[in-house]
N, C-alpha and C positions, 0 to 999 in steps of 0.2 A: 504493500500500500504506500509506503515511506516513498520506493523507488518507482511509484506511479506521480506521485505528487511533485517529487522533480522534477519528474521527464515534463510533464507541466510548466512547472514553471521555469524550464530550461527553452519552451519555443516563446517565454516573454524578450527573450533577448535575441530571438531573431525577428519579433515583430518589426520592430525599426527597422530592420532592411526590407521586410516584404511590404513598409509603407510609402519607404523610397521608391522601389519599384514600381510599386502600382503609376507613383505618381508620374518617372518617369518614360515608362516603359508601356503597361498597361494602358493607364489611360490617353494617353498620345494615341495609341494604334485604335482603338475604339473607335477613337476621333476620326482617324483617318480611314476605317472601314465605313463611320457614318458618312463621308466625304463621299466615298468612292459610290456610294448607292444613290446619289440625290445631285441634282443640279442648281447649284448655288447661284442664284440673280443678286441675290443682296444680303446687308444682314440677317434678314427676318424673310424672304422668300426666296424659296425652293422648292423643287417638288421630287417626287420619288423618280427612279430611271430605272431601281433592279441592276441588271449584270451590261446595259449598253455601253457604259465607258468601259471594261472590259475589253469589250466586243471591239470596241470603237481603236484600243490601243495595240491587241493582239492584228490588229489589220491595220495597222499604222507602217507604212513602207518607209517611214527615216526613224523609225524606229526600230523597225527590222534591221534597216541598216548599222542602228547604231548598235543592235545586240550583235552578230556579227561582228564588227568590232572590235566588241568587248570581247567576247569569247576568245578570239584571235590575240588579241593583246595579253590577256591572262594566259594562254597555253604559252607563248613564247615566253614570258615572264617567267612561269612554270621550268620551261625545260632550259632555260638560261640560269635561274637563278639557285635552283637544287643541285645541279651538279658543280656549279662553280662554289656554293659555300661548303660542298664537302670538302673539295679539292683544298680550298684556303684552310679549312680547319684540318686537313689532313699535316700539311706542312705549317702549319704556326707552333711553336715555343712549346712544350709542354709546363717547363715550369723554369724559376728563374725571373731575373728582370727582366729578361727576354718577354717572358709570358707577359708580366703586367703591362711592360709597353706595345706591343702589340694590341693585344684585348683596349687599351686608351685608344689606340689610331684607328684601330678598326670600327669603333662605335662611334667617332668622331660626324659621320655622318646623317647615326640617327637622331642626334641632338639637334638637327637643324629643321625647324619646323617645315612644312610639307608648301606653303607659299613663298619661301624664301629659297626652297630648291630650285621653283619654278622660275623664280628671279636671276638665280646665280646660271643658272644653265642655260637663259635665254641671252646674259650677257656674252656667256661663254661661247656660245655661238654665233654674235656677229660677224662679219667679217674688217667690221670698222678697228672694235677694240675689244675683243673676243678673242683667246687665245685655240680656240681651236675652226674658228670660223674662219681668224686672219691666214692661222696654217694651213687650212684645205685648200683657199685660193691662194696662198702663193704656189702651192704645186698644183697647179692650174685644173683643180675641183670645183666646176661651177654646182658650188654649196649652198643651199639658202632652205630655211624653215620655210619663209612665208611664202614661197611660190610651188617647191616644189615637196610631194604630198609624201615621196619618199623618207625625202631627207627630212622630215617632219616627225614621221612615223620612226626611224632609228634614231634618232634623237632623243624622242619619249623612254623608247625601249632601255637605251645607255643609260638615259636620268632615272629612271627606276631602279637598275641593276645596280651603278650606284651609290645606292639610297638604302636601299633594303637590300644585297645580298650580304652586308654584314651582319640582318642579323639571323638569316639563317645558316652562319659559318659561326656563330655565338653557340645558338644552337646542337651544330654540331659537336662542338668544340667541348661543349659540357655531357655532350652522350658518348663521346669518346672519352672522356677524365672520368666518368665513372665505370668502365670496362675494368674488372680485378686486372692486377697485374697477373695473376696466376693465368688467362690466358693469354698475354704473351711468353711466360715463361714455357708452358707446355708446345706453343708454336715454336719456339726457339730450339726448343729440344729435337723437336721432328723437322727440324732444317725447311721450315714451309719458305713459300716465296710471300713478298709482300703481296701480291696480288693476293694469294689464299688468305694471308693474313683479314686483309679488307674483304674480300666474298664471304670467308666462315666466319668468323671475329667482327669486326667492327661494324658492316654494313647489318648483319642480324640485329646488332645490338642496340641500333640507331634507330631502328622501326618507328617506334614510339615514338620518338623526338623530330621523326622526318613526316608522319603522320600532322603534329602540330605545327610544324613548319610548312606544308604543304598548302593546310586550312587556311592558316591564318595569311598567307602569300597569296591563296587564293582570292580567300573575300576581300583582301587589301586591294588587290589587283583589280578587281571586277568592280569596286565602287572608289576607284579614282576619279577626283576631280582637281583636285588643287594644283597640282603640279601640272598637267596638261595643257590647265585651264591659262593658266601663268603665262605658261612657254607658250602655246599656239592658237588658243583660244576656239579653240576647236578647228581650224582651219589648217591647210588652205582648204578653202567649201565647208565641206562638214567632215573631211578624211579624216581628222581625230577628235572630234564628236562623238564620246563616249555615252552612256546612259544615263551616268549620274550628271554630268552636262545637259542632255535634251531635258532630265527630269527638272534640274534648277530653272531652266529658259520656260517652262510649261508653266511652272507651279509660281516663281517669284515674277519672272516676267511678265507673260501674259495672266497669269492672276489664272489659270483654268482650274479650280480646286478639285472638281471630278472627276477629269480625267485622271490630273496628275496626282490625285487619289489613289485610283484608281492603277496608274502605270508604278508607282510606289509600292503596291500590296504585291503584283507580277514581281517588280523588281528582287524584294525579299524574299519572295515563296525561291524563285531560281535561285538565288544565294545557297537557301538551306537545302535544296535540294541537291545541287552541283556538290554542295562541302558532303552531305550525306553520302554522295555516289561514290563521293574521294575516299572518304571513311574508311564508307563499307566496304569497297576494292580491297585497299592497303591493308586492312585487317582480315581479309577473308586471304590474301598472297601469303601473309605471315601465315595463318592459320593451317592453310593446306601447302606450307611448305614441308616438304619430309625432313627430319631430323641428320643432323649431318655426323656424322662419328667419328670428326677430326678437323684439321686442318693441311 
């Protein structure tokens, strides 16, 4: 009875988090599913609409466009930015001063807030007073963000890598430091090659940590605005007019609250679904991998 009465009065001390929540989380999305059903003329009229903003955004072709896009942008992000912060975490410092300054230089980038990447990378790209815009065109690279949609598009790609492959080489960096030494010492024994080392040893071991690395690069990836925003402003046209860009221009711009309601509720549901399918994959590959009986 004793240890029923605590257990009681032990969820009083998570009520203040589930009232934060509500307020921030819950009731916000309410709000915006009540959006997403009704069409807003003013403060005090509307009327009901059902599922047609839906209907209206799932058949929106620069919206398609701009998911396409997205997709595109996060897969390359994806398969540029996981194997390069294994690789950096594979050869950085294990321990020593060595280790601590690195780990300083390498996080150096994510202290820098995400509109002043946009800043520094769109300077860095002139050709006026740009150190990498002035050097394309002296070796006669006709370079430019604002005309051509290429150079726009690996520009974004560089300024995200970056930005954030430090910190999924942090990441690894910390699922490698907890590996016993006891299996290097048995690899050592059986004269394995560093290759094995990394397939049996390290890459098993990293699952978990490259799981939440994945996710979270993921959804970062897929609801970029600031940085993009900055450096190309969605152009040239709309080539890097992302979602979370078409959703700002809908919803602050033209003031459309049902739709962009409406393309806001799409937007999340594919987030939690795409991070689910990553999930579930990565953890079903661990799962039905067969057990290895050495190195």
């Amino acid at each position: 009875m004793n240890n029923k009465v605590s257990n009681n009065r032990a969820w009083l001390l998570v009520l203040p988090m589930l009232v934060l929540v509500a307020f921030s989380a819950i009731i916000p999305l309410m709000t915006v599913v009540n959006y997403s059903v009704q069409d807003v003329l003013g403060p005090n009229a509307s009327f009901f609409t059902g599922t047609e903003w839906f209907k209206s955004m799932l058949n929106d072709s620069a919206l398609q466009a701009a998911f396409v896009r997205q997709i595109a942008f996060s897969l390359v992000i994806l398969a540029i930015q996981i194997p390069l912060g294994i690789g950096i975490a594979l050869i950085m410092p294990k321990r020593g001063w060595q280790a601590s300054a690195v780990l300083i230089l390498i996080t150096l980038p994510l202290l820098i807030p995400w509109n002043v990447v946009g800043s520094i990378w769109q300077i860095f790209t002139r050709g006026d007073i740009g150190l990498m815009g002035w050097g394309l065109r002296e070796l006669g690279i006709d370079y430019n963000i604002t005309r051509h949609s290429g150079d726009a598009w690996v520009t974004i790609v560089l300024m995200d890598v970056w930005h954030w492959t430090p910190l999924v080489a942090m990441l690894c960096y910390s699922g490698l430091r907890s590996i016993p030494e006891a299996y290097y010492q048995a690899a050592r024994i059986d004269r394995a090659s560093k290759w094995a080392v990394f397939r049996y040893i390290q890459l098993p071991k990293l699952t978990n940590v490259l799981v939440i690395a994945v996710l979270l690069r993921f959804m970062h990836s897929f609801m970029i605005y600031a940085e993009p925003f900055v450096l190309t402003g969605g152009g040239p046209g709309s080539s890097t007019t992302f979602l979370s860009q078409a959703l700002t221009t809908m919803a602050v711009g033209q003031q459309d609250l049902g739709p962009s309601a409406a393309f806001s509720l799409i937007y999340f549901l594919v987030i939690l679904l795409v991070s689910w399918v990553f999930y579930t994959t990565i953890m079903h590959m661990q799962k039905d991998k067969p057990p290895q009986g050495g190195a």
